[in-house]
Kinemage of the C-alpha trace (Angstrom):
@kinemage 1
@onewidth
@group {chain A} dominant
@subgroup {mainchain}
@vectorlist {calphas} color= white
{ca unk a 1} P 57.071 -80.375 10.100
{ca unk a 2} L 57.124 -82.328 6.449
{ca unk a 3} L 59.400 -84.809 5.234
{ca unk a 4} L 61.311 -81.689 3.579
{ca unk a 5} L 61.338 -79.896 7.138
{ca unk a 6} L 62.963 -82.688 8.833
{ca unk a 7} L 65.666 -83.204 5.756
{ca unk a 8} L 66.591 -79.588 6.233
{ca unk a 9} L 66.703 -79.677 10.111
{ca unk a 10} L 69.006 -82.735 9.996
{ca unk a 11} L 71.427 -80.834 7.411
{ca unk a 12} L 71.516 -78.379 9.460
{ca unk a 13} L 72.715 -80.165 12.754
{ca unk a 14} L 75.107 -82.272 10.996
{ca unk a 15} L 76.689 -80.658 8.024
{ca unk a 16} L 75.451 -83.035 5.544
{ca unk a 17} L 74.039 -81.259 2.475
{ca unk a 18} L 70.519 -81.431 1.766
{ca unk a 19} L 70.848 -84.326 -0.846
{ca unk a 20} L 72.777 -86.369 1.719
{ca unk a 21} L 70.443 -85.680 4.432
{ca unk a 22} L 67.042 -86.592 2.015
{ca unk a 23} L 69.082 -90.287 1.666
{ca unk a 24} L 69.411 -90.622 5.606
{ca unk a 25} L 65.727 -89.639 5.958
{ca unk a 26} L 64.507 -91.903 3.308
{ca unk a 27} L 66.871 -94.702 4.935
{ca unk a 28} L 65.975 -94.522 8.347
{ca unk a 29} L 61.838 -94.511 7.763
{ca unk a 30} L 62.422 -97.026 4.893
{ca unk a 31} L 63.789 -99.539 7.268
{ca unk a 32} L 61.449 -99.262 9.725
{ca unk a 33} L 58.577 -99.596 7.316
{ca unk a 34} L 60.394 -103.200 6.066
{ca unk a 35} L 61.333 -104.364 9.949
{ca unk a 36} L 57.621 -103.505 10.787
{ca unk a 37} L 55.981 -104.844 7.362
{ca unk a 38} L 57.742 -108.169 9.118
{ca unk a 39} L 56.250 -107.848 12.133
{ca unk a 40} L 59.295 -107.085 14.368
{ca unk a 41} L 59.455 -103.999 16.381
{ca unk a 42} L 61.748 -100.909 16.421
{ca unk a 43} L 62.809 -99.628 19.418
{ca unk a 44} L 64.268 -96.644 19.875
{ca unk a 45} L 65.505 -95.656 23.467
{ca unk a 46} L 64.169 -92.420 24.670
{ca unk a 47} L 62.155 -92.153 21.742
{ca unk a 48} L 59.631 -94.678 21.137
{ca unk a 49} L 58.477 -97.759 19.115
{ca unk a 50} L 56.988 -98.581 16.362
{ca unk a 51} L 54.934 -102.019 16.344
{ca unk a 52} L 52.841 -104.145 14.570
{ca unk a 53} L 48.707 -104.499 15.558
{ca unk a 54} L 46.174 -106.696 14.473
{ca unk a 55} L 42.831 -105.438 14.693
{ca unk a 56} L 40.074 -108.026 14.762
{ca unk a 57} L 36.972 -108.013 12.301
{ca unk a 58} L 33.953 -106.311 13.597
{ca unk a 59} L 30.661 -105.509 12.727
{ca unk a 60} L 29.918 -101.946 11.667
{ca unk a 61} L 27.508 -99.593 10.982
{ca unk a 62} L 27.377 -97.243 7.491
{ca unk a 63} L 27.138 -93.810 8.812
{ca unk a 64} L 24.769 -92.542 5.635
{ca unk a 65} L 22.219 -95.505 5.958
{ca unk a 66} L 22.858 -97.024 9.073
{ca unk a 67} L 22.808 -100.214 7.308
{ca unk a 68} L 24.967 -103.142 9.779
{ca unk a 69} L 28.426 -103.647 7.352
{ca unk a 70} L 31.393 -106.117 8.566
{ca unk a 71} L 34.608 -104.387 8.741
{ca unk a 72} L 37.752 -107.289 8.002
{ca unk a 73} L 40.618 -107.902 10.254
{ca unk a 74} L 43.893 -106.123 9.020
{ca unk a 75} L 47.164 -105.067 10.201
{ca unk a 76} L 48.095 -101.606 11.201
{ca unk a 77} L 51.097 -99.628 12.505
{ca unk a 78} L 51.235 -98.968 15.894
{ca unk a 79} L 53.656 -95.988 17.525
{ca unk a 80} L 54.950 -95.869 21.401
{ca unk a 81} L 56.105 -92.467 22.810
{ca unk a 82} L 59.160 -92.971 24.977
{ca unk a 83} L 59.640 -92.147 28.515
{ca unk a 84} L 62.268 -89.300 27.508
{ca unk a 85} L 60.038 -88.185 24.397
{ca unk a 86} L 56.804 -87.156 26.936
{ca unk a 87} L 58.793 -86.125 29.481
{ca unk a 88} L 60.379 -83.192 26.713
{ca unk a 89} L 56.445 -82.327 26.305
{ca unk a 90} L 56.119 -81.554 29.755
């Protein structure tokens, strides 16, 4: 499921139209991009949680020459599957 798929499910479980839904959509992952871009978490109950990582630098290799290459720290998104969210995988 796209973007698109999930605006159209979530029309069709609440009523919203599809222009109302695409707002909500764009809402909800918009402010969990800014609260994680801040480094605070998002915790959703049953669901999961997104987090912020920071990965270390480390020493690489290029996979074309084999040639040693150093690979900078950086932040990255992190995502937690809830207790309820793998147990519905089951």
């Amino acid at each position: 499921m796209n973007k698109q798929g999930l605006v159209d499910a979530v029309a069709s479980k609440t009523g919203l139209t599809k222009k109302e839904s695409q707002a909500a959509v764009s809402a909800v992952v918009n402010s969990i991009t800014r609260t994680v871009q801040k480094g605070e978490d998002v915790v959703l109950i049953g669901f999961g949680s997104f987090k912020q990582t920071s990965r270390k630098a480390r020493e690489g290799r290029n996979p074309q020459t084999g040639d040693k290459i150093n690979i900078p720290a950086k932040k990255a998104p992190k995502f937690v599957a809830g207790k309820a969210f793998k147990d519905a995988l089951k």
